[in-house]
N, C-alpha and C positions, 0 to 999 in steps of 0.2 A: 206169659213168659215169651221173647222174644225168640226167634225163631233164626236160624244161620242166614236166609234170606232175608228177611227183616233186617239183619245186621248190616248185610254185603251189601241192599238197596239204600241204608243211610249213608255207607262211605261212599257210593256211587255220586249221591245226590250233591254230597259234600266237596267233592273233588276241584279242587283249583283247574280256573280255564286255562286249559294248554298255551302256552309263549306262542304268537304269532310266527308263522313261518319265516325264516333266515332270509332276508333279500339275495338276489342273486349275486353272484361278482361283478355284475357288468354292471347292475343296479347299482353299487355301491360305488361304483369308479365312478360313472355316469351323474352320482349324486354329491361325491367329494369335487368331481371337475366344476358342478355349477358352483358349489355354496362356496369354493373358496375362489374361484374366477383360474382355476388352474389349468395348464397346459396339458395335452395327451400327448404322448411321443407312443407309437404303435411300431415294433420292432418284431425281429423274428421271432426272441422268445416271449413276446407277452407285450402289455400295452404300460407306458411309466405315465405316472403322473407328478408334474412338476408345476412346481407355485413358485412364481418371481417375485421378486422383492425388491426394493433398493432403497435406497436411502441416498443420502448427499454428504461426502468428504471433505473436509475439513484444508483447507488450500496446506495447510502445516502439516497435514495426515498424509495426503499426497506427496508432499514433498520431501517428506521421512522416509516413506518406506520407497522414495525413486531410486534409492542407493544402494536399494537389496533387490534379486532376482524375485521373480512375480510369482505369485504364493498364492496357493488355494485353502481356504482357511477353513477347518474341517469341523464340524461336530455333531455326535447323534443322539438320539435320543431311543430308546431301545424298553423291551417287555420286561428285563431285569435288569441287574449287576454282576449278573458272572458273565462269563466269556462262553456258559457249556452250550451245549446243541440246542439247548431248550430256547435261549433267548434269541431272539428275532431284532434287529433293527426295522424300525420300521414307519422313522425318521431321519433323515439324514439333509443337514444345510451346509453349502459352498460356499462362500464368497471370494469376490474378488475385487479388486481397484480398478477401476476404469472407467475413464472420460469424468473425473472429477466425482463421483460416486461408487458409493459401496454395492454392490450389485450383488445379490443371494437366489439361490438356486434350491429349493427345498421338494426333494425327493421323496414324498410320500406315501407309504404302502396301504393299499384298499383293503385287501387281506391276503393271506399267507400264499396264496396261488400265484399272486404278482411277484414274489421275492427276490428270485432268477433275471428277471428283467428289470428291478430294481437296481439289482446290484451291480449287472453288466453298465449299466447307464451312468450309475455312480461313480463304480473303477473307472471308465473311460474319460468323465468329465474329470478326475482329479489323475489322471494323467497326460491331459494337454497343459498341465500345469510344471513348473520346471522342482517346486518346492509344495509339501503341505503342511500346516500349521495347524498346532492345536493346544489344547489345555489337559493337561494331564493325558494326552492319546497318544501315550507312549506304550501306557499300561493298559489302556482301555479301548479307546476309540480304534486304533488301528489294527491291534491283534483282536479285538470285535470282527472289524470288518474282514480282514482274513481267514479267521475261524467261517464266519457265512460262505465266505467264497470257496472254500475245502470243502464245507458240506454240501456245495451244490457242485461240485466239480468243474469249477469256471476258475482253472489254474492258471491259466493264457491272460486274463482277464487282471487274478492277481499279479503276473509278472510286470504287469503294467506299469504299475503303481509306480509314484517318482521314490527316487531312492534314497532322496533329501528332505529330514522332518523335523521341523525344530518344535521342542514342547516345550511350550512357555512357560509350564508352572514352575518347574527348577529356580528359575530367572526370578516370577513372581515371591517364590519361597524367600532366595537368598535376598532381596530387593526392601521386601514388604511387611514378610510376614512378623518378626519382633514389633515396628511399629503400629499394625494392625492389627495381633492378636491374630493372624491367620490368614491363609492365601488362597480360601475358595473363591472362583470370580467373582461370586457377589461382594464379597470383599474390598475385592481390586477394585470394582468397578464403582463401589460407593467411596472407597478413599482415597483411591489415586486416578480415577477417571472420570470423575463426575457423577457417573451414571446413575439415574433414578429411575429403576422400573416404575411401569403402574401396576396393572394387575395381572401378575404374573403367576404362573403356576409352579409350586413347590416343583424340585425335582423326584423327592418323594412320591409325587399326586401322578406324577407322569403317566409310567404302566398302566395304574386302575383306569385313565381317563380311553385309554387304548381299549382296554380289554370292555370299558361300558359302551364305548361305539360298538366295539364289534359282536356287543350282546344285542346289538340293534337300537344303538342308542343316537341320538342326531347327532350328524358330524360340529354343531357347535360347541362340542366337549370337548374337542382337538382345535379349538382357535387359540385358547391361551397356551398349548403346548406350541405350537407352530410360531408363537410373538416369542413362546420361552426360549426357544431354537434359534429364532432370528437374532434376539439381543444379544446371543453367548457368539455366534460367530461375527457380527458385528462389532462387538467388544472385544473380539482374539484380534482383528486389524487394529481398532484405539490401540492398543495395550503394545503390537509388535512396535505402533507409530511413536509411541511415550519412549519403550524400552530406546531405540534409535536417538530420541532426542537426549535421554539422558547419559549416553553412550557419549554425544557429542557434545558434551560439557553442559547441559541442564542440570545434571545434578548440582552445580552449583548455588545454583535459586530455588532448588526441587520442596515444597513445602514438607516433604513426608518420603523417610530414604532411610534406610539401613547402611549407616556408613561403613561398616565392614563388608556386609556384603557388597555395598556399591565399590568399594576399594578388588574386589577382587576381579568383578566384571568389569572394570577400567584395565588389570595388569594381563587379562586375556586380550585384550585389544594393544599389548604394550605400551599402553601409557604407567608408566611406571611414576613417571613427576607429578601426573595430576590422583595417581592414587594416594602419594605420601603428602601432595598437596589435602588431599579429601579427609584423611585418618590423621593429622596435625591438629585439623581444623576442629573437626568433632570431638578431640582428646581434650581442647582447651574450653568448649564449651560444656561439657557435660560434669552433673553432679553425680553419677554415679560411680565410686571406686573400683567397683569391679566390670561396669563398663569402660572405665578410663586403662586400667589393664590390658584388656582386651584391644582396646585401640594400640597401647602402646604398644603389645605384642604382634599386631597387624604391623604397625609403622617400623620397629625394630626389624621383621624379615624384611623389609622395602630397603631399608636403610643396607643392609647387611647385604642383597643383592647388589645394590649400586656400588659397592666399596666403602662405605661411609663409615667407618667402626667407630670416630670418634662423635659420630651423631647420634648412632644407635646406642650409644653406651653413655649418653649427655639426658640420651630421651630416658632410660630407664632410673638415671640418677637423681633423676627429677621428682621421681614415685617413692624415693627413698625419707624424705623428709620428717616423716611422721610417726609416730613408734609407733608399729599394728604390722598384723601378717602380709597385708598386701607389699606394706614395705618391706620387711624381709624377702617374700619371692621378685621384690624388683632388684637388689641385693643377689640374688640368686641368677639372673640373670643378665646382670652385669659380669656375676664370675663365670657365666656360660662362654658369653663373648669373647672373655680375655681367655678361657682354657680352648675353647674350638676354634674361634678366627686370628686371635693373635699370636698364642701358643704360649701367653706368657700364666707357666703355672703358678708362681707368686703374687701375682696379681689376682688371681680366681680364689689363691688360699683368702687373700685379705677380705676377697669382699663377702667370703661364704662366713668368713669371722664374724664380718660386721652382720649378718645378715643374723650369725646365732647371736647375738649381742642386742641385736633391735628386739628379736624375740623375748629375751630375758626383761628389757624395759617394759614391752607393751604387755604381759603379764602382769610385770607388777602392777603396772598404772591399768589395770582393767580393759584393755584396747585388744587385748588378743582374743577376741570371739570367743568361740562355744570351745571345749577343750577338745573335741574331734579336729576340729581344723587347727586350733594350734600343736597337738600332737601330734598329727600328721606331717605338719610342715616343719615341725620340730626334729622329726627321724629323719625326714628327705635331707634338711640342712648337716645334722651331723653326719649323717652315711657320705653324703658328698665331703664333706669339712676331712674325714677320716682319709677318704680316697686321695683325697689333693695332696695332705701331709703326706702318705705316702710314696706318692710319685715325687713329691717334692726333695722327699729324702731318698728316693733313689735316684733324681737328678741331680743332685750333689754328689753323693758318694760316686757316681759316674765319673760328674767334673774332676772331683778328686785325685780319681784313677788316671784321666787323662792326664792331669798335670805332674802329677808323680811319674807319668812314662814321657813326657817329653823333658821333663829334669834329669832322669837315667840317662 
């Protein structure tokens, strides 16, 4: 029978070789400055390490963004997804425009000791910049980098920061995302930029590839993160240089565009002609009914801004054609028109008639959809039909009283 030492002497013998010792800090900086050809910057609190980059501009990239104040194009790469105390950036790339190329600055952390002098290097470089730019770091990247900079008490450092951020994805969403199916940059950058990674690293794969270097693993696990970092802010300058061109009437040749959304980002710029010009255009070519609505409900506000009531009430009578629901709600907003901009309530009663009257045909003939949406648009039209009679009859009986008191 085996004996309690007998026992404790096989788990002894059995025991997995201990993990080799942690390199040092200085090791590890000293060994990310070779393998990636990177820069030291050795400051009061601690030593940064920075990897340059660049690439070459496009003469039409350059000459987009000549028109906008000069922008530091931000993005990080980080240990998680939330914003709490636990996550660490511990990637961070800049770019800029200048002298005919894209020029990137990638601020990389050896480990957690360096953070302090990361981040004072990083606030400082993106505020000799007048503007930062980014992708979705409205939500993420910027209150990221804030939150680090709270937790190390380098408040001076965040004041710094420029006070001008424009976050492209908004723009990307309203632009892109319907004829893309979605407006992650990889997105943008396969359908409206051209762009073809090679072998890129998931943004998923990020963290673990961090956390296995600094389990002592070779700094070549962080080379596909650092090309993943360089192409996203590489891609935030393409994308500002596109948004510019299509601003300035690209959209017109643009192979791939959300004409509503592009109609709006034209009426922020007050071009109001080339938006009604944009949403005309798209309304005539498009088979879809309930996209052709939506246009003509974009193009109707345009119309109805400029003064145009007899345009905007031509455009919606247009949609009226066909017995079917859509017809009715173009019917429906024909009587919007003539009850709010014109004032003439006999005109809104006729056309809320006509509108219950298309309804009753495209029932019978099969055209009215599922009975959710025709019963729907069936109550909207009578509650309004109800309201108008209404009013209609106490704007008579009014007229009435008037006329009976200037005959007295």
């Amino acid at each position: 029978m085996r004996t309690l030492a007998d026992r404790l002497a096989t788990v002894r013998a059995e025991r997995v070789t201990p993990p080799p010792p942690r390199p040092s800090d200085q090791d590890r900086l000293d060994r990310l400055a070779r393998w990636f050809d990177a820069r030291t910057d050795v400051t009061q609190n601690g030593t940064v390490l920075v990897v340059e980059r660049s690439v070459a501009a496009s003469e039409a990239t350059v000459d987009a963004l000549g028109q906008l104040a000069p922008a530091a194009y931000f993005d990080t790469e980080t240990t998680g997804l939330s914003t709490g105390a636990g996550t660490v950036i511990f990637l961070a790339g800049v770019a800029r425009v200048s002298g005919g190329r894209i020029r990137v600055c990638q601020y990389l952390l050896p480990d957690y000791p360096y953070e302090p002098a990361l981040l004072r290097a990083l606030a400082a470089d993106l505020a000799s910049s007048p503007r930062i730019v980014t992708y979705n770091g409205r939500t993420f990247d910027l209150p990221m980098l804030a939150a680090r900079l709270t937790f190390h008490g380098l408040f001076r450092d965040q004041a710094t920061l420029p006070g001008t951020h424009d976050d492209l994805l908004p723009d990307a969403r309203r632009l892109f995302r319907r004829p893309l199916g979605g407006a992650r940059l990889a997105d943008v950058e396969a359908g409206v930029l051209g762009v073809r990674r090679g072998s890129d690293c998931p943004g998923s794969e990020v963290p673990g590839r961090y956390f296995g270097y600094l389990r002592g693993g070779s700094p070549d696990i962080l080379a596909d993160v650092l090309d993943h970092n360089f192409q996203d802010v590489v891609s935030l300058v393409l994308l500002e240089a596109e948004l510019c061109r299509l601003r300035a009437g690209g959209w017109r040749n643009a192979p791939l565009l959300d004409p509503r959304g592009m109609a709006l980002e034209l009426l922020r710029t007050g071009a109001v002609d080339d938006a009604l010009e944009l949403v005309e255009t798209a309304q005539a070519v498009t088979s879809d009914p309930a996209e052709a609505n939506a246009l003509r409900r974009v193009a109707s506000r345009l119309l109805i801004a400029m003064g145009h009531l007899d345009r905007a009430e031509q455009l919606w009578t247009l949609g009226t054609r066909r017995a079917s629901v859509d017809a009715a709600s173009a019917w429906v907003e024909v009587a919007r028109i003539r009850e709010r901009h014109r004032g003439d309530l006999h005109g809104a009663m006729e056309a809320t008639a006509a509108a219950s009257r298309v309804l009753d045909i495209a029932f019978a003939l099969g055209r009215g959809g599922s009975m959710h949406e025709v019963g729907r648009t069936r109550i909207a039209v009578e509650r309004r039909l109800r309201r108008l009679r209404r009013w209609v009859a106490a704007a008579e009986r009014r007229a009435a009283r008037e006329a009976h008191l200037r005959v007295a």
